[in-house]
C-alpha positions in Angstrom: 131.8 80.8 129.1 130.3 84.2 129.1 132.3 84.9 126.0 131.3 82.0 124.3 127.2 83.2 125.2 127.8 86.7 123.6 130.0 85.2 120.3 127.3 82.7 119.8 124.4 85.4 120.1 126.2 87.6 118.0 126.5 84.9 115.0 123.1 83.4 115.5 121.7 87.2 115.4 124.0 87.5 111.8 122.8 84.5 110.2 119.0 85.6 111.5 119.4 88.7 109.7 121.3 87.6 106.2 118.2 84.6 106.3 115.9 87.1 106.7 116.4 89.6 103.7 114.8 89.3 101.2 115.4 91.6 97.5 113.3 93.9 96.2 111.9 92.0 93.8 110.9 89.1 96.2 109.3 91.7 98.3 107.6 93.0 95.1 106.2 89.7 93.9 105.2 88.9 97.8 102.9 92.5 97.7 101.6 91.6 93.9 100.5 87.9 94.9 98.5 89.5 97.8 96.8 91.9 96.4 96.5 90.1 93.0 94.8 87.5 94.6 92.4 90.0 96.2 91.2 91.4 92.7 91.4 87.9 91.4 88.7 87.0 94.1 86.7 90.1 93.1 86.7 90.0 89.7 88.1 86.9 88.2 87.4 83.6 90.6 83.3 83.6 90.0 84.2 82.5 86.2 87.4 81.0 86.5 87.5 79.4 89.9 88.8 79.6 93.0 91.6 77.3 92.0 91.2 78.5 88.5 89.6 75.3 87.2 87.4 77.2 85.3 83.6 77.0 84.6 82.7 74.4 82.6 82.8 75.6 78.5 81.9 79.0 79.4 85.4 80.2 81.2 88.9 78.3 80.2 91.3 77.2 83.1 94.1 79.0 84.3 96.2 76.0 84.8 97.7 76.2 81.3 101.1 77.6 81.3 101.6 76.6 77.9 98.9 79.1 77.2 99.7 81.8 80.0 103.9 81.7 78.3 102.5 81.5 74.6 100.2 84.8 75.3 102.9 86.3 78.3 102.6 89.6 76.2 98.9 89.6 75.2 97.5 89.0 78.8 97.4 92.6 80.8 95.3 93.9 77.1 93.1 90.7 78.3 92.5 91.2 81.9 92.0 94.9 81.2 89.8 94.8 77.7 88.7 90.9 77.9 88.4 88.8 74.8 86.4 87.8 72.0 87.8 84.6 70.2 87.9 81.5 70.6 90.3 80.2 72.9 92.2 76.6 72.6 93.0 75.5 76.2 94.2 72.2 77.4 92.9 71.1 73.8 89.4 72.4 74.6 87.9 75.5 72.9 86.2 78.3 74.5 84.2 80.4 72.6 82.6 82.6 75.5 83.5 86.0 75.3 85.3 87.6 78.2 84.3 90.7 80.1 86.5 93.8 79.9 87.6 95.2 83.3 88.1 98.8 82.1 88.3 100.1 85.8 91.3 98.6 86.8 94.1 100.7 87.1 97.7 99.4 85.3 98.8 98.4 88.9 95.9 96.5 89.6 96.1 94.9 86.0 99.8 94.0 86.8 99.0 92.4 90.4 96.2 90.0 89.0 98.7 89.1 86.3 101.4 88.3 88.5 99.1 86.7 90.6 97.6 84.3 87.7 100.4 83.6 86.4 102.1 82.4 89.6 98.8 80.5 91.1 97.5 77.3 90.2 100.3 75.5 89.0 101.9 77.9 87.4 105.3 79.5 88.1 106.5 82.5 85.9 108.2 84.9 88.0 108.0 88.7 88.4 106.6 91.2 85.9 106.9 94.8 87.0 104.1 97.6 86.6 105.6 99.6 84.4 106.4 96.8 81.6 102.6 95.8 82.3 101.5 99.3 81.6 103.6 99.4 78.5 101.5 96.1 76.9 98.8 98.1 78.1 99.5 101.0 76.0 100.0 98.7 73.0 96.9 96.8 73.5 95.1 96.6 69.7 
């Protein structure tokens, strides 16, 4: 019986362990959620919403992947230098010109963007700093 007791501790504390690890780039999306949803509150959620619904005409929703996937490689040159076109969102046009947010830092950039882009119904994955950084260095 005692045994039994220290063979089934042993497995349960296995199977805890393999359950429990996670890869790095889990762990890395996990931190850029958090603290992307920090900077979103900050700097982002006043216009677009707390459940990025948006403001009315004057900020578009965030709950267009079709637009977040369309403009993947446009959007840390958004968040960092804002945007003055129109916009065509869920059919709708917005025509409001969006701030720039020259004091974020690339990480910062890269943690809202991952954040966004994995909030409010949408579900794109990982993108690491430094390929953020690189759109930012390409920004026109």
């Amino acid at each position: 019986m005692r045994k039994y007791i220290i063979h089934s501790i042993f497995l349960f504390s296995v199977i805890a362990i393999i359950v429990s690890c996670q890869n790095q780039e889990t762990i890395d999306l996990q931190n850029y959620m958090s603290n992307g949803k920090d900077i979103y509150k900050a700097k982002c959620q006043n216009c677009h919403g707390e459940n990025g619904e948006g403001l009315g005409q004057l900020a578009p929703p965030l709950t267009d992947s079709v637009f977040l996937i369309a403009n993947k490689n446009r959007l840390a040159c958004i968040i960092k230098n804002g945007v003055n076109e129109t916009l065509v969102i869920h059919g709708k046009e917005y025509r409001e010109k969006m701030p720039a947010f020259p004091e974020l830092a690339d990480i910062d950039v890269a943690q809202v963007m991952v954040y966004v882009t994995n909030s409010f119904g949408n579900k794109q994955g990982f993108v690491p700093y430094n390929q953020v950084s690189t759109q930012l260095q390409n920004c026109k």
